[in-house]
N, C-alpha and C positions, 0 to 999 in steps of 0.2 A: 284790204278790199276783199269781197266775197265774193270770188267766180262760181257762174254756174256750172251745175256736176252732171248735165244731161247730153250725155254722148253721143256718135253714132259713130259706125267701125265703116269705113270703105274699100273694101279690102279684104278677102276672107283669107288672106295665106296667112306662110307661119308668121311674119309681124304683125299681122292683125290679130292672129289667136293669139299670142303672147301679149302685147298691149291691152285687149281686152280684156283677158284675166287679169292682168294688175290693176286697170281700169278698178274692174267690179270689185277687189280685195279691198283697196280704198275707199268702197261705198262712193263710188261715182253711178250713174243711173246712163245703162248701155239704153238706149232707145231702140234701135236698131242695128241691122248687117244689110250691109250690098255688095252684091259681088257680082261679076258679068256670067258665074255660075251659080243659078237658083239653087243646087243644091250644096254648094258651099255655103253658102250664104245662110244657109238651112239649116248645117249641120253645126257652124258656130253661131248662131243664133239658139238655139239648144242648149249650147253647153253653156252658154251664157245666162239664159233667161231670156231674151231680149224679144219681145212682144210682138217685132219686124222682121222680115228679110223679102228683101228683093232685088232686082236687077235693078232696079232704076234708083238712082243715090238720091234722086230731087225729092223722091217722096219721104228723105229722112229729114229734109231741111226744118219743118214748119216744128217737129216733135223736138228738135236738137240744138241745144245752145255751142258745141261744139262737133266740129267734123272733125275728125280722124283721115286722112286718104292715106292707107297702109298700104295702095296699089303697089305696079311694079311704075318704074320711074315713068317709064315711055307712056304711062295712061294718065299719071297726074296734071296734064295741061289740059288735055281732052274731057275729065272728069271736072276740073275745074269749068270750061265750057258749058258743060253738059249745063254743073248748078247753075251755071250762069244767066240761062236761059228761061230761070221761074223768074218769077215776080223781082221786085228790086227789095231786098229783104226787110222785113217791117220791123226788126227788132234788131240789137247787136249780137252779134254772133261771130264765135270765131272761127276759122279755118288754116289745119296745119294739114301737110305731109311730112312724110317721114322718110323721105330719102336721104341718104350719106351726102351725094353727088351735090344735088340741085338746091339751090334757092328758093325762097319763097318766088321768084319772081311770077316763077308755074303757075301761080295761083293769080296772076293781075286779072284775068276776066271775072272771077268771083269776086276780086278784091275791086273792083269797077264797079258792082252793084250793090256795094257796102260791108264787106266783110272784115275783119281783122286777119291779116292774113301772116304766117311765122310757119318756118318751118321747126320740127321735133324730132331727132335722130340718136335712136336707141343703140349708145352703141358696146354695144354688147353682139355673142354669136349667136345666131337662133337657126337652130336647126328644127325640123318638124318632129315633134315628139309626141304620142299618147300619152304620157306619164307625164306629173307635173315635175318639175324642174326644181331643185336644191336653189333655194333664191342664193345669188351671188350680186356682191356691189356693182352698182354698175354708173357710166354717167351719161348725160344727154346732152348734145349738140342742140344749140338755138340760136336761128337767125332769124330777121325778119322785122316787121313792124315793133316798135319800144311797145308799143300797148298790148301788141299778140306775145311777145318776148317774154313779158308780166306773168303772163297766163301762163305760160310756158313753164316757167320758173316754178309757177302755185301746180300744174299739172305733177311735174319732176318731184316736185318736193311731197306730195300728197302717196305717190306709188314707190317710194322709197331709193329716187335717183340724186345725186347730184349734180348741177346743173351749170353749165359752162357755154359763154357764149362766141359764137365763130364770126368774123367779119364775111360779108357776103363774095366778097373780091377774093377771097382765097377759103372760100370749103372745099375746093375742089383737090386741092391740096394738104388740107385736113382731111379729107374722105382716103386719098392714096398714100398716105401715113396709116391709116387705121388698116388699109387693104395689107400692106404692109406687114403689121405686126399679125395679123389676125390669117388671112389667107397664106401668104405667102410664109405662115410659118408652118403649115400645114406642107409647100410644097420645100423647105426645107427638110422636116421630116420624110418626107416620100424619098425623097430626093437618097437622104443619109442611108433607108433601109435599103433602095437601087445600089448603097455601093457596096452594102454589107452583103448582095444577093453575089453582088463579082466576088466576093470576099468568101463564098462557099456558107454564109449562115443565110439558112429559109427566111422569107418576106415575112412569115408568123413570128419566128423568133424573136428577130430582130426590133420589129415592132416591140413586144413586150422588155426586150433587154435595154432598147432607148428608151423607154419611155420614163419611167424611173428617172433617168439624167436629165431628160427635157422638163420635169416639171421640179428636180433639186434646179436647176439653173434658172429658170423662172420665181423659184423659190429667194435667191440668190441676188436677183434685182431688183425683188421687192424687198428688200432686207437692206442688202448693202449699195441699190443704185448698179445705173448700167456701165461706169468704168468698173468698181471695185466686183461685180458680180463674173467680170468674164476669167476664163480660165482658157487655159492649155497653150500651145506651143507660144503663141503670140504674143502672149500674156508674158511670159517667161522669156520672149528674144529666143526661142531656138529654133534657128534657122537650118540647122540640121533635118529637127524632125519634117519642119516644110519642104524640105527637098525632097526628103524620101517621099512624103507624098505624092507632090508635082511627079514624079519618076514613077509612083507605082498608076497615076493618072494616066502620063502619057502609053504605059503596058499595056492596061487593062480598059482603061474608059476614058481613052483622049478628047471625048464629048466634052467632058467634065472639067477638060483643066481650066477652059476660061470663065467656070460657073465660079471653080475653087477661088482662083486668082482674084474676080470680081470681089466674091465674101471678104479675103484679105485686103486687100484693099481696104474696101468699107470700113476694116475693123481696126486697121494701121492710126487713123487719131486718137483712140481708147488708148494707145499704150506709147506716147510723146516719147519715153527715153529710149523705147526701142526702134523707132518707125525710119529713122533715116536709114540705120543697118537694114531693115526687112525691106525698104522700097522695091529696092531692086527684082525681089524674087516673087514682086506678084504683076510687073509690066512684060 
């Protein structure tokens, strides 16, 4: 089947600039940018080409075979509303967001006056950057309508993602796995360099002397999987070295002992022949 390639971005932040350039790299045709600030709108409308930019998303409907709402979550019901309010659409068209969190469901008012409605979740980290970005693989979450899913699939497949589909009943739960690896491995690392700062080594150090290990161990579970990748005490039963830990915790940063404990815990099923001897020393 041959989806139409005429876009528009709803959305001017960092996932609507990043989508949009991979949009236009794939020779899709950006129509327009809307954003509830003209001059965002303005200034990724620019970098794109895109012949539009305005506050008002309705006026990207009648040019666009596909809507984009790259908002923040809390506006994509309201922005659906908003379109919902033109005409009852004379053509097929389809309409995604791109939240982690939420379901197509955001979208029933636009999907009430004829739309195809799916959501598209880029999941990947995007942070705001001037400089273009080392393309890395990445994959995309789709839920929603089988016919907007479709498109969904031909969108993914066209900007070079792989494409996977979430049951609606549980994204929310697919979103807090991904918050998971992705955020919260950031505040693991915070976390490591606060204890290396008790430990007498500077916040700068530190950082560059982890880092090296966080991306060999990242290295390590893409290679050999997340049992065979893990290392150190746990890995090995030494329930020694745990203690001394837990002991230099309770000294220096008793904050921390039931952050450490929690971690062991969690990591006590990776290693079956050791887990009933460690049980003890992370309750």
């Amino acid at each position: 089947m041959n989806y139409p390639r005429r876009v528009a971005i709803i959305g001017a932040g960092n996932v609507g600039n990043k989508l949009a350039r991979l949009l236009l790299r794939a020779d899709f045709i950006i129509t327009g940018v809307s954003s509830r600030r003209l001059d965002s709108a303005r200034n990724l409308a620019n970098k794109i080409h895109a012949p539009i930019f305005t506050t008002r998303p309705e006026e990207l409907i009648q040019e666009s075979d596909i809507l984009f709402l790259t908002t923040p979550d809390s506006q994509i019901e309201s922005v659906s509303r908003q379109l919902a309010q033109c005409a009852p659409l004379q053509k097929e068209r389809y309409v995604c967001h791109t939240s982690g969190l939420y379901t197509s469901d955001l979208l029933s008012a636009i999907k009430n006056r004829g739309a195809i409605c799916f959501s598209f979740h880029p999941l990947m980290s995007i942070i705001q950057s001037e400089s273009e970005e080392k393309d890395q693989p990445f994959f995309v979450a789709l839920e929603g309508d089988e016919t907007g899913i479709k498109c969904g699939k031909y969108i993914a497949k066209q900007i070079g993602a792989t494409h996977f589909t979430i049951p609606s009943e549980t994204k929310a739960l697919y979103h807090a796995g991904a918050v998971i690896a992705a955020n919260y491995l950031v505040t693991l690392f915070s976390t490591a360099v606060q204890v290396h700062e008790a430990a007498g080594i500077p916040a700068e150090k530190s950082e560059r002397i982890l880092m090296p290990l966080v991306l060999q161990t990242v290295q390590n579970i893409r290679e050999k999987g997340v049992r065979d990748g893990l290392t150190g005490p746990i890995k090995r039963g030494d329930a020694e070295t745990i203690r001394a830990h837990l002991l230099s915790f309770e000294e220096k940063m008793p904050e921390l002992i039931d952050f450490y404990k929690i971690l062991g815990k969690q990591t006590l099923p990776l290693v079956p022949d050791f887990q009933s001897m460690l049980q003890t020393l992370f309750t």
